[in-house]
C-alpha positions in Angstrom: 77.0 62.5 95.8 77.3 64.1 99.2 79.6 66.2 100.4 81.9 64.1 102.6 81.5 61.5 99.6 83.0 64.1 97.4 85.9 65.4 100.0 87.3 62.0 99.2 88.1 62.9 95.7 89.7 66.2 96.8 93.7 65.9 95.8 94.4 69.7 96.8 96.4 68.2 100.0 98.8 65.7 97.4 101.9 67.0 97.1 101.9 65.2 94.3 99.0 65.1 92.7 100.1 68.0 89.9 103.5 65.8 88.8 101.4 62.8 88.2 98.9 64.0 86.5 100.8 66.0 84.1 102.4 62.4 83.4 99.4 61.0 82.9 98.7 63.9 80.3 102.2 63.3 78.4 101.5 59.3 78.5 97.6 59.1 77.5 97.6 62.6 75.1 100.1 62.3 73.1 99.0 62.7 69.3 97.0 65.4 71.2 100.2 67.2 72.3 102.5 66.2 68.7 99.0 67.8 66.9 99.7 70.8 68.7 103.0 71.3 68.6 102.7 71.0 64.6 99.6 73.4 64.4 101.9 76.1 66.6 104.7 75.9 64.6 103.0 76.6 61.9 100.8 79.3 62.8 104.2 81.0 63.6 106.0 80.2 60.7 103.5 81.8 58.5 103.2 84.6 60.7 107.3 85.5 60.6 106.6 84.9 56.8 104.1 87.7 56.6 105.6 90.1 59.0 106.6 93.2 56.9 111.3 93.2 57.1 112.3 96.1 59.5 115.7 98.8 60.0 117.5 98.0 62.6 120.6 99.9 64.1 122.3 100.0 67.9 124.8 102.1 69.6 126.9 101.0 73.0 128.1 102.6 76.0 131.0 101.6 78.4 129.5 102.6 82.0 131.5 102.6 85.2 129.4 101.0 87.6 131.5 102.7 90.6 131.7 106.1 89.5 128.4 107.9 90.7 127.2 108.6 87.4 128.1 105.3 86.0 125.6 104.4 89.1 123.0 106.5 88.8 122.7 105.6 84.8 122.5 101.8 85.4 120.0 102.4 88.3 117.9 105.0 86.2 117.7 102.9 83.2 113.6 102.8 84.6 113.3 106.0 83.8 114.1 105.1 80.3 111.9 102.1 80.0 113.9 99.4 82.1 116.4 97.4 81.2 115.0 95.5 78.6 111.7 96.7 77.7 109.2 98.9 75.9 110.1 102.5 75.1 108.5 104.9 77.0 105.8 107.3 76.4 107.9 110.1 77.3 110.9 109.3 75.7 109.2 108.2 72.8 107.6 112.1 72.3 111.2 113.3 73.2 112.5 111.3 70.3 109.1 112.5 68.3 110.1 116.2 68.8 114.2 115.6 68.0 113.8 113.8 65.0 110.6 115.9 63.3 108.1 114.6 60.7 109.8 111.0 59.9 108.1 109.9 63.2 105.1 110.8 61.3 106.0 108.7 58.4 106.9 105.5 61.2 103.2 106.4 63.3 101.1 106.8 60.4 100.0 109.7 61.0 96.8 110.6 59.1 96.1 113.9 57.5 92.9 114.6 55.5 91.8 118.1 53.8 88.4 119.0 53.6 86.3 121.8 51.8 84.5 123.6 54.4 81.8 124.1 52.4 80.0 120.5 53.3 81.9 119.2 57.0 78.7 116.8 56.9 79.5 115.2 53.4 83.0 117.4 52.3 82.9 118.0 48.5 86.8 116.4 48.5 89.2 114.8 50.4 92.7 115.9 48.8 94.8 113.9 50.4 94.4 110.5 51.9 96.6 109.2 54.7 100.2 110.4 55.3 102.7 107.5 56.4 103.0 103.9 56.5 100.0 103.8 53.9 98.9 105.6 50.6 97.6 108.6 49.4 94.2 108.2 47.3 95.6 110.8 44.3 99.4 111.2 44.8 102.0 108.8 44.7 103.7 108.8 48.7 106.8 110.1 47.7 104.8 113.1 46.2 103.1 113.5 49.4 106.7 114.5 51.5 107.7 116.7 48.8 104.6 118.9 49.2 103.8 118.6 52.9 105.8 119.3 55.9 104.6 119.0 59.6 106.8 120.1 61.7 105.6 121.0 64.8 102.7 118.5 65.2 102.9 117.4 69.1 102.5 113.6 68.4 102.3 112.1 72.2 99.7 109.3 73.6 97.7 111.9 74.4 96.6 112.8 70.7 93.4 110.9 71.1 91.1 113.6 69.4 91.1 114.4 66.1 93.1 118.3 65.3 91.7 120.2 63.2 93.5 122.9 62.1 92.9 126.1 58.9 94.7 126.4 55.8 94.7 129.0 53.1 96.5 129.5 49.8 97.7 133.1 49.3 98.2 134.7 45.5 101.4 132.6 44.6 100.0 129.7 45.4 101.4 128.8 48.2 99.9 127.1 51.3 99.8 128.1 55.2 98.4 128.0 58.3 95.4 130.3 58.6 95.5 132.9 61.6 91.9 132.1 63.1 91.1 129.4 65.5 89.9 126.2 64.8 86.6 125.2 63.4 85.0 125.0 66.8 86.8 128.0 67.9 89.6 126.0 69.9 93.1 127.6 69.2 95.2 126.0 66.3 97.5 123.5 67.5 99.8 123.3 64.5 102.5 126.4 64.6 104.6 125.7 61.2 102.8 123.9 58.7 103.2 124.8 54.8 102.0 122.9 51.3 104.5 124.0 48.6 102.7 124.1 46.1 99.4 123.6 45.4 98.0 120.5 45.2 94.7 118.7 43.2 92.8 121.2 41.0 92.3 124.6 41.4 92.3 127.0 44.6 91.2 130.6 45.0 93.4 133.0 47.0 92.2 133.3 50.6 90.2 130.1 50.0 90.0 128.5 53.5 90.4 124.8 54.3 89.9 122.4 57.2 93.1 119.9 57.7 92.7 117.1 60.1 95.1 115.6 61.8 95.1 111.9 63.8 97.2 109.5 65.1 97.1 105.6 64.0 96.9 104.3 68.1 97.9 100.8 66.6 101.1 101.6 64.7 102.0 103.9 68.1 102.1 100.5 70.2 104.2 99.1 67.7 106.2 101.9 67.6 106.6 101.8 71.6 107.9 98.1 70.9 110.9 98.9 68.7 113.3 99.7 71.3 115.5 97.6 73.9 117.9 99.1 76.3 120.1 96.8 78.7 123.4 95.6 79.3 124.9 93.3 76.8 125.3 90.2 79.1 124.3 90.0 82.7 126.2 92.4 84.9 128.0 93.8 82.2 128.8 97.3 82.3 128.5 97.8 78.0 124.8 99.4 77.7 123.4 98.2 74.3 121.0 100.5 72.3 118.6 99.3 69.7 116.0 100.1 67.9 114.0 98.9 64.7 112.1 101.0 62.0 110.3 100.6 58.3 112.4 103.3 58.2 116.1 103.7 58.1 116.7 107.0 58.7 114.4 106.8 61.7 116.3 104.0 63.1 119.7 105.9 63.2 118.0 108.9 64.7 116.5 107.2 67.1 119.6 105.4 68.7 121.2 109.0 68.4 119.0 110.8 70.2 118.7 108.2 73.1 122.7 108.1 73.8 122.6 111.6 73.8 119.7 111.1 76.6 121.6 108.5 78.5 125.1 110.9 78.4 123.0 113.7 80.0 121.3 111.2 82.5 125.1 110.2 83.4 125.6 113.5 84.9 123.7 113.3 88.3 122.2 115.3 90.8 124.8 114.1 93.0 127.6 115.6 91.0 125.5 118.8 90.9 125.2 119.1 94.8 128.9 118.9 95.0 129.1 121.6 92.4 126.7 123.8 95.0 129.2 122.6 97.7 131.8 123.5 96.1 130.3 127.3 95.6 129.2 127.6 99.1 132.6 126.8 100.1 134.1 129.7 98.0 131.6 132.0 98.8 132.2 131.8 103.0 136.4 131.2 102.0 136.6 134.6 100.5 133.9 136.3 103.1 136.2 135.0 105.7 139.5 136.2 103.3 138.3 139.7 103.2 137.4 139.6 106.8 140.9 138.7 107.9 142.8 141.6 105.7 140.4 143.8 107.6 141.4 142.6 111.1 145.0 142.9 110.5 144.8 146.5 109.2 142.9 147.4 112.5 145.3 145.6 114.4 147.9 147.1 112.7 146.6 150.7 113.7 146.5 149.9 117.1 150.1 148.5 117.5 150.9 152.0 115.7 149.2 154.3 117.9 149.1 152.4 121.5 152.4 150.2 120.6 150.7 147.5 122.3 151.6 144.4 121.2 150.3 141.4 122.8 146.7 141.0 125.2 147.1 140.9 128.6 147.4 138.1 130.7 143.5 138.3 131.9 142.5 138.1 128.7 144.1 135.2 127.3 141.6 132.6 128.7 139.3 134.7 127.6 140.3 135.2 123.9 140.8 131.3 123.7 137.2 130.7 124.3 135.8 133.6 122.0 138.0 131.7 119.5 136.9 127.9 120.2 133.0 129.6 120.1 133.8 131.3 117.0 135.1 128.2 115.0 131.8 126.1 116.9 129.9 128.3 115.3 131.0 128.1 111.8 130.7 124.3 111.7 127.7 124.6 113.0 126.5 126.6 109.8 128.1 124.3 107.8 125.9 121.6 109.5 122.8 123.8 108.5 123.8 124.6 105.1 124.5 120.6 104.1 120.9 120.4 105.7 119.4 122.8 103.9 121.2 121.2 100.6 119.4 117.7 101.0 115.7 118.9 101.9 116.2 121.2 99.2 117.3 117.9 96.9 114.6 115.9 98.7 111.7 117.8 96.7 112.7 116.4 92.9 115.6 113.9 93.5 114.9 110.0 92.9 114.9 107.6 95.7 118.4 106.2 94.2 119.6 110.0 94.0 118.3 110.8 97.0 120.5 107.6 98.7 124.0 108.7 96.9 123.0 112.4 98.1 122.9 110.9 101.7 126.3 108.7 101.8 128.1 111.0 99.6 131.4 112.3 101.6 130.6 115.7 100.7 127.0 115.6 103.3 128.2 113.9 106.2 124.7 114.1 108.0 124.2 113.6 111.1 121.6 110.2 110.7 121.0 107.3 112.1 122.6 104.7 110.4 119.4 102.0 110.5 117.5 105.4 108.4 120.6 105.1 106.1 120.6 101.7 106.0 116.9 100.6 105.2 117.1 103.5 102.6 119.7 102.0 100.4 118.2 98.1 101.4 114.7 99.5 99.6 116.4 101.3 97.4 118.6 98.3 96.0 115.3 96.0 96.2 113.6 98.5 94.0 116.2 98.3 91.5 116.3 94.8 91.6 112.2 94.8 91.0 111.9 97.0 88.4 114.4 94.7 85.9 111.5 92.3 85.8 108.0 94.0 86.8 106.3 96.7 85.9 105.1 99.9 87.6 101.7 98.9 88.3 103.3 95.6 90.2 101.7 95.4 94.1 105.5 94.7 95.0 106.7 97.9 93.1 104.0 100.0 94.6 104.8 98.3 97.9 108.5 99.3 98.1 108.2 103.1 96.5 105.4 103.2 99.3 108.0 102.1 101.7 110.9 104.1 100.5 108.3 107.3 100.9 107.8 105.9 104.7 112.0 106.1 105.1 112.2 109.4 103.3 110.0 111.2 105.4 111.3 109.7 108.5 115.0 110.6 107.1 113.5 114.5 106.5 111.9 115.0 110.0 115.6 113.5 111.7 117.1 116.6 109.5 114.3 119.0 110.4 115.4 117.9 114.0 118.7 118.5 113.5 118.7 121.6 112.5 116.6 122.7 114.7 118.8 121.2 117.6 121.6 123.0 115.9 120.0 126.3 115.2 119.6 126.4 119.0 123.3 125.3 119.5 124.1 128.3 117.3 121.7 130.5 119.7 123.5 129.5 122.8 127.1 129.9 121.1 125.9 133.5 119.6 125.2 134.4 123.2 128.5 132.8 125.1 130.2 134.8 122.7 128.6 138.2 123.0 128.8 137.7 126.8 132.5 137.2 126.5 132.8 140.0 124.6 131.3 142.4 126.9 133.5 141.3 129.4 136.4 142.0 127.1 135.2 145.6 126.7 135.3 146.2 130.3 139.2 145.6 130.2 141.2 148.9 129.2 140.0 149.8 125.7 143.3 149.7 123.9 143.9 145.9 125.4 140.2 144.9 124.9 140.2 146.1 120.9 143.3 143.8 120.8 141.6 141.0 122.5 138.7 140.7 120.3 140.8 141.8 117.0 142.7 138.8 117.8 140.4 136.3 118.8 138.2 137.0 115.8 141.7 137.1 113.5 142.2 133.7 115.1 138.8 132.1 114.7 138.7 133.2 111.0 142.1 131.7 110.7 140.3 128.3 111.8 137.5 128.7 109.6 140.1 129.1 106.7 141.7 125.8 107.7 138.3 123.7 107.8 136.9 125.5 104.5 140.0 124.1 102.7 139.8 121.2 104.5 136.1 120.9 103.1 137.3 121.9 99.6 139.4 118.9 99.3 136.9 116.7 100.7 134.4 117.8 98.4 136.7 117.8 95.2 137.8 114.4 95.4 134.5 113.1 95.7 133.6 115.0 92.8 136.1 113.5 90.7 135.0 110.4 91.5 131.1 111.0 91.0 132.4 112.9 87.6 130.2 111.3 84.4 132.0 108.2 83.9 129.9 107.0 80.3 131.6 106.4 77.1 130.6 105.9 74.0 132.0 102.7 71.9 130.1 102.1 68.9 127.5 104.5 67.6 124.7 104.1 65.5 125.2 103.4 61.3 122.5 103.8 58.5 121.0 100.3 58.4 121.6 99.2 54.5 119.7 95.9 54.3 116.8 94.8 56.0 116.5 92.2 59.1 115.2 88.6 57.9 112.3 87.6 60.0 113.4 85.0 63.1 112.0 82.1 61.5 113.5 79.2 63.3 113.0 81.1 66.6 109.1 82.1 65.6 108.8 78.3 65.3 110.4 76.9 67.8 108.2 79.6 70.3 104.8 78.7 68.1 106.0 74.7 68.6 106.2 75.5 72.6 103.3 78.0 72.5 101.0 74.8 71.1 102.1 72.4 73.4 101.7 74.7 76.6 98.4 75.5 75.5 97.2 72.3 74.9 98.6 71.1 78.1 97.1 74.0 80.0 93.8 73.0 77.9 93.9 68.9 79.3 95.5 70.0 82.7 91.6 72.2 83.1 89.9 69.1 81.9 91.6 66.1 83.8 91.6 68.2 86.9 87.8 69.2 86.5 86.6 65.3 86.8 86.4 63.3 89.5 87.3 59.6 87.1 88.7 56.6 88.3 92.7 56.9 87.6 94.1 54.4 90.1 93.5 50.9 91.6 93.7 52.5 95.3 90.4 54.7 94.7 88.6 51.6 93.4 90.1 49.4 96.4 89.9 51.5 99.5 87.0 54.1 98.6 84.8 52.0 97.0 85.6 48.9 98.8 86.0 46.3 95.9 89.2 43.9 94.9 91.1 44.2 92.1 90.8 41.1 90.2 92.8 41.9 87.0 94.5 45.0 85.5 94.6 44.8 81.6 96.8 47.4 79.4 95.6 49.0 76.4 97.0 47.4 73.1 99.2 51.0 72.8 101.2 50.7 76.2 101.4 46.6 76.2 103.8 46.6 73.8 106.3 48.7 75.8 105.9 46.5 78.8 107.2 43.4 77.3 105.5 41.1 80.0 107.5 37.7 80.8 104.8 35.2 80.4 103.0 34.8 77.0 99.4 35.9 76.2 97.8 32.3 75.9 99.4 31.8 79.4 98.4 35.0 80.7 95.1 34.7 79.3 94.4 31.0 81.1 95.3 32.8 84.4 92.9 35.2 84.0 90.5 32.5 82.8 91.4 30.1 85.9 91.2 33.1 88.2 87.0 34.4 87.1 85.8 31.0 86.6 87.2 29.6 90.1 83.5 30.0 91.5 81.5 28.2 88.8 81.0 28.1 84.7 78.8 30.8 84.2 79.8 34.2 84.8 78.8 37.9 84.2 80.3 40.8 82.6 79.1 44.0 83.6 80.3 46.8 81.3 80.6 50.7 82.2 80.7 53.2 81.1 78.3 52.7 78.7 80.1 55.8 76.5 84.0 54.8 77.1 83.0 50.8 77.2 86.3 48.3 76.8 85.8 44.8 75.7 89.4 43.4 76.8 88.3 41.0 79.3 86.0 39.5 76.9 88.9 39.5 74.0 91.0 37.8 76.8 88.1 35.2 78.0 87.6 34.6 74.1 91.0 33.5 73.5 90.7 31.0 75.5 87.4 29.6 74.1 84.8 30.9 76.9 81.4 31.4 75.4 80.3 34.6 75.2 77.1 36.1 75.3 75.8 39.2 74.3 72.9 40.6 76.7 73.7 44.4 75.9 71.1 46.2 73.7 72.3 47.5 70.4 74.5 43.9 69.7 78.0 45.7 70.8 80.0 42.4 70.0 78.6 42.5 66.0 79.5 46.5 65.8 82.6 46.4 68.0 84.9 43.5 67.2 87.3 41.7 69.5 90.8 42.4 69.4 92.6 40.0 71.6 96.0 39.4 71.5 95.8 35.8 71.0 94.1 35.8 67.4 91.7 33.0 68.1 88.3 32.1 66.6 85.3 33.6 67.9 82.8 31.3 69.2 79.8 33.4 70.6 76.4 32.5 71.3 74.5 35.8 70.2 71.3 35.2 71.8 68.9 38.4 73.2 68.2 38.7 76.7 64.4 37.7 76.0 65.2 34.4 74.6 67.4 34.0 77.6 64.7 34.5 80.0 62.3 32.1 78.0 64.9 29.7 77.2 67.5 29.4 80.0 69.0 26.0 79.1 69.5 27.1 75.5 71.3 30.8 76.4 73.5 29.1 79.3 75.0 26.1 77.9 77.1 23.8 79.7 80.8 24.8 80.1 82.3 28.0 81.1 80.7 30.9 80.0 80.7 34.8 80.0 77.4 36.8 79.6 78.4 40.1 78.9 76.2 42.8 80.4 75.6 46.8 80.2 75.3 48.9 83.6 72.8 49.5 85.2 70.5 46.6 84.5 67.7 48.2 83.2 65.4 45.5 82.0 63.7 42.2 84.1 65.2 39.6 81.6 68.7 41.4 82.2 68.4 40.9 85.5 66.6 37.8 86.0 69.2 36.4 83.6 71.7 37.5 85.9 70.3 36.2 88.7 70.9 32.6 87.3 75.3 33.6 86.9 77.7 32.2 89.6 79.6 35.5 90.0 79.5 38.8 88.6 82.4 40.9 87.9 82.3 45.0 86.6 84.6 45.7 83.6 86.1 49.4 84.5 88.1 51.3 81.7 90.7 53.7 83.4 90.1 57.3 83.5 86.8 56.7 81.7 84.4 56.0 85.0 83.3 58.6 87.7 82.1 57.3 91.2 78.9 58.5 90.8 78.4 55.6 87.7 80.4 52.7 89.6 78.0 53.5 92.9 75.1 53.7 90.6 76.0 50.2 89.4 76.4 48.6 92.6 73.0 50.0 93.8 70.8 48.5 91.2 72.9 45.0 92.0 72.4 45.5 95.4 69.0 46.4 95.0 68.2 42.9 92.8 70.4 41.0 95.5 72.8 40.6 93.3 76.6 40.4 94.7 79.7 41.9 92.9 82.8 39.8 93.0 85.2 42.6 91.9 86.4 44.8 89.2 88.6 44.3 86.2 90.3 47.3 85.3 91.2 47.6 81.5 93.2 50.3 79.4 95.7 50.5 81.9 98.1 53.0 81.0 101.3 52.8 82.3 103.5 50.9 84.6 103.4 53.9 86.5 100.1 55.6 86.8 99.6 59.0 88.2 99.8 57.7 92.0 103.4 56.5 91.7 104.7 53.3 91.8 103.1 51.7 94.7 100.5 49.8 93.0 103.1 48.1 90.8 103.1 45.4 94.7 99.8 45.1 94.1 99.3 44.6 90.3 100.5 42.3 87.7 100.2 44.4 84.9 98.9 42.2 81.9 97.2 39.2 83.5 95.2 38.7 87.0 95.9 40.1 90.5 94.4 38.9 93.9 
């Protein structure tokens, strides 16, 4: 078929296309779909069945979303895993270190002894693997008491096997030998000891090699066992659980991860109002000591001079020394909350980094759009990472963005500070220029002058430092860790029952998503007659009859009887003469309706199709009555014409294409011929095929009679149902 032939079967510009074919999936599949539901269920079930019972254990935080650490330990709950999902690899060797050898017992960890004497074929292996499975001589409760590995770094990185040297000394004790490795590596192991010896006899000194490796597939099952989230959506109680073959593990586990979240809940934010806080002291008591200094000078002059006040000149003078003075400290206050965030910039978080920004204490001097589009990205990110995963485009996408904003928001500081590092230049030299021409007045009254306008500025500096203080401190308070802890983790004492009824109900849905998925590829794939309008307007031939399947009749309930149905459709085919021709196709999917209806009604009907398909395939009309056939071959036809068409109305029934001369010389001698189609069972390429060889014999086709039809609403909608009389004919 060409190309602009096959454009015409391309439904990628239906809307929809997709919503009517799955309904032709759920209508025409359906012992497909209930086989498949069955066969998932039950591949599940006997999967929850076998599962081996876990531990299982949880703990539960109360978090204040708007305190600042409540904040920062909802948002950071990434850092953690996310909020549910998988634990992560860090955590997950944090945990491994906390809780010592029993994450050995829950990975499997495998440790084998060999005698150095053979590493090619070793002359023993003592022990066999240490965990979830068995030893190969000792019982595994025998195992713990005589081995202890405590300071085995177990992380995903432990791809390569460690091997490690063992001795016994005199009393027959094992440890950990003081040269490196068998291939001269260093040892890995720091604290290992076998008390006492185990299997047979040992010599003092003796040397073995100990191997230690990871089992990588109870590590991702491992990974699995933990989910941290809020109970319900937008709740602010964090849940903590995790499962183990082990209870012990389980509880020390859920311990060791709320002790990680209550040190998360203290954030960097709260920590740069602690420096704030510091800073503020440190220039309060500068300034403090400063001040007792000036008013004993002062002091000394009123004592010897017994001047009192400046003079008049050098009021206007002193007020501006003061007003630069006080500039200049803010100014360094400026710089030093600068300093603070570029400083914080280097290891804080994007979400840190935001709360740093629009904290009270670091009122920056920013553009508010920088601000802004900061907190926008960072709230998106947030929002992201609760349902994707790092390696997501859009997550790589927004942290690339946030990067973008961040450096923008550093180089507006950098300016900033430059522009007030050159403000605090200018001041420095307003006020040194002012001073020198307070030292030109008479000495006693220019010592007063500047005693008193530096008194006065420090005086101001002292009011905005407190000022600052108070500022700083009731922010503090309310960025203070804001985490409590409701219900913490028990010793599991019986084990979880699998989740049968859920396993089932998933392996039900699992089967029939699959097998839809499955018929969805193959329906879409072919290019098969589905509707009347692709036989009537693409391939340019009437609709005589549509005829349902013997399934979906029954649910149609039409309102004339069979027998009168089956005269119309009788009337309607043998309107141009007695002798008629039924042209079957596919020859694979081939439906003998029409000539069960014809039958019924007691047309003659004679079978011209090799292989006698009548004799192998019997009728099953509706109506129930007697078959009276003519079964004559196509060659007796052809040398016999009287005898194979006898008078009265009668059907010869005929396979496409007409392969043979008799087939179609016999054809030749019909009234009309009419192709029998079977919905969803005949591709263009066939029908086109069919009407060539007629075409090509001079034969004419009348129309088509479309069997098997499935459903008063096929998979193009309803619009045919104008068009079509569902169980009899149609003009």
């Amino acid at each position: 078929m060409k190309q602009e032939e096959r454009n015409r079967w391309d439904h990628s510009n239906d809307p929809e296309y997709g919503q009517r074919l799955l309904g032709w999936i759920f209508r025409s599949h359906v012992w497909q779909l209930v086989a498949s539901l069955f066969l998932g269920a039950l591949v599940f079930l006997i999967a929850s069945l076998f599962m081996p019972p876990r531990f299982g254990t949880s703990a539960t935080l109360m978090v204040n979303k708007g305190g600042g650490g409540g904040a920062s330990l909802l948002s950071g709950l990434s850092l953690l895993g996310g909020a549910p999902a998988a634990l992560s690899d860090e955590i997950l060797t944090l945990i491994s270190r906390e809780i010592g050898w029993q994450v050995i017992d829950e990975l499997g960890l495998q440790v084998d002894i060999f005698d150095p004497q053979g590493p090619d074929a070793p002359k023993e292996r003592v022990m066999g693997r240490l965990g979830r499975g068995q030893s190969q001589k000792q019982p595994r409760e025998e195992i713990y008491s005589r081995l202890r590995l405590s300071d085995v770094q177990v992380s995903p990185d432990m791809l390569n096997t460690q091997e490690m040297w063992i001795s016994a000394d005199a009393d027959g004790n094992w440890k950990l030998g003081d040269q490196s490795g068998a291939n001269g590596e260093p040892v890995v192991g720091k604290h290992i000891s076998f008390t006492p010896h185990f299997g047979g006899s040992h010599k003092a000194g003796y040397r073995y090699l100990l191997k230690v490796r990871p089992d990588h597939e109870a590590w991702n099952s491992y990974k699995e066992s933990l989910t941290v989230g809020p109970a319900a959506p937008e709740s602010s109680v964090l849940s903590v659980r995790f499962t183990s073959y082990n209870p012990l593990l389980a509880k020390q586990a859920v311990d060791s991860i709320v002790a990680k979240y209550l040190e998360l809940s203290r954030s960097k934010t709260y920590d740069e109002y602690d420096k704030m806080l510091d800073f503020i002291d440190e220039q309060s008591g500068n300034a403090g000591e400063r001040i007792a200094t000036l008013v004993q000078e002062i002091q000394d002059i009123q004592d010897e001079t017994g001047l009192f006040s400046p003079i008049a000149q050098g009021e206007i003078t002193v007020q501006r020394m003061s007003q630069i003075a006080t500039a200049r400290t803010q100014n360094r206050i400026a710089i030093r909350q600068i300093d603070n965030v570029l400083s914080a910039m280097e290891s804080a978080t994007p979400q840190e980094l935001s709360e740093i920004i629009q904290a009270p204490a670091t009122p920056l001097e920013l553009e508010n759009s920088l601000v802004l589009k900061l907190s926008q990205q960072v709230t998106s990110l947030e929002n992201h990472l609760a349902t994707k995963t790092e390696s997501h485009p859009d997550i790589l996408n927004l942290r690339g963005q946030i990067g973008v904003t961040i450096e923008q928001i550093r180089t507006s500081l950098r300016s900033n500070r430059e522009a007030l590092n050159l403000a605090e230049s200018e001041l420095g030299g307003d006020y040194g220029r002012l001073n020198s021409e307070l030292a030109a007045m008479p000495a006693a009254n220019s010592d007063m002058n500047i005693l008193n306008a530096e008194l006065k500025s420090l005086r101001d500096i002292l009011e905005i430092l407190e000022k600052q203080r108070t500022e700083t401190e009731l922010a503090k308070v309310n960025a203070s860790m804001d985490v409590a802890l409701m219900d913490s983790a028990v010793m599991p004492a019986k084990r979880e029952k699998p989740a049968i009824g859920r396993n089932t109900a998933l392996g039900g849905f699992a089967g029939v998503m699959l097998c839809v998925l499955v018929l969805l590829f193959r329906e879409s794939g072919g290019n098969r007659f589905r509707t009347l309008k692709e036989i009537r307007s693409e391939v340019g031939l009437p609709v005589l009859a549509v005829l349902p399947g013997p399934r979906h009749r029954r649910r149609w309930k039409p309102q004339q009887s069979d027998t009168e149905l089956a005269a119309g459709l009788a009337s309607l085919l043998f309107s141009r003469g007695e002798r008629i021709g039924l042209v079957f196709l596919p020859s694979r999917h081939m439906s003998l309706d029409p000539a069960a209806w014809l039958q019924s009604q007691s047309v003659q009907l004679i079978d011209a199709m090799p292989g006698k398909v009548l004799d192998s395939s019997p009728l099953s009309a509706e109506g129930g009555l007697p078959r009276a056939q003519a079964d004559l071959s196509a060659a007796e036809g052809a040398r016999y014409p009287d005898k194979v068409l006898p008078q009265g109305r009668t059907a010869v029934l005929l396979a496409s294409p007409l392969r043979w001369n008799v087939e179609q010389e016999l054809a030749a001698r019909l009234d009309s011929l009419v192709l029998c189609v079977p919905q969803g069972a005949c591709s263009p390429e066939e029908l086109e095929k069919a009407l060539a060889v007629l075409a090509r014999h001079g034969l004419d086709c009348r129309g088509v009679i479309v069997s098997n039809w499935s459903s008063a609403r096929d998979i193009y909608g309803a619009d045919e149902l104008s068009y079509v009389s569902l169980s009899g004919a149609a003009g």
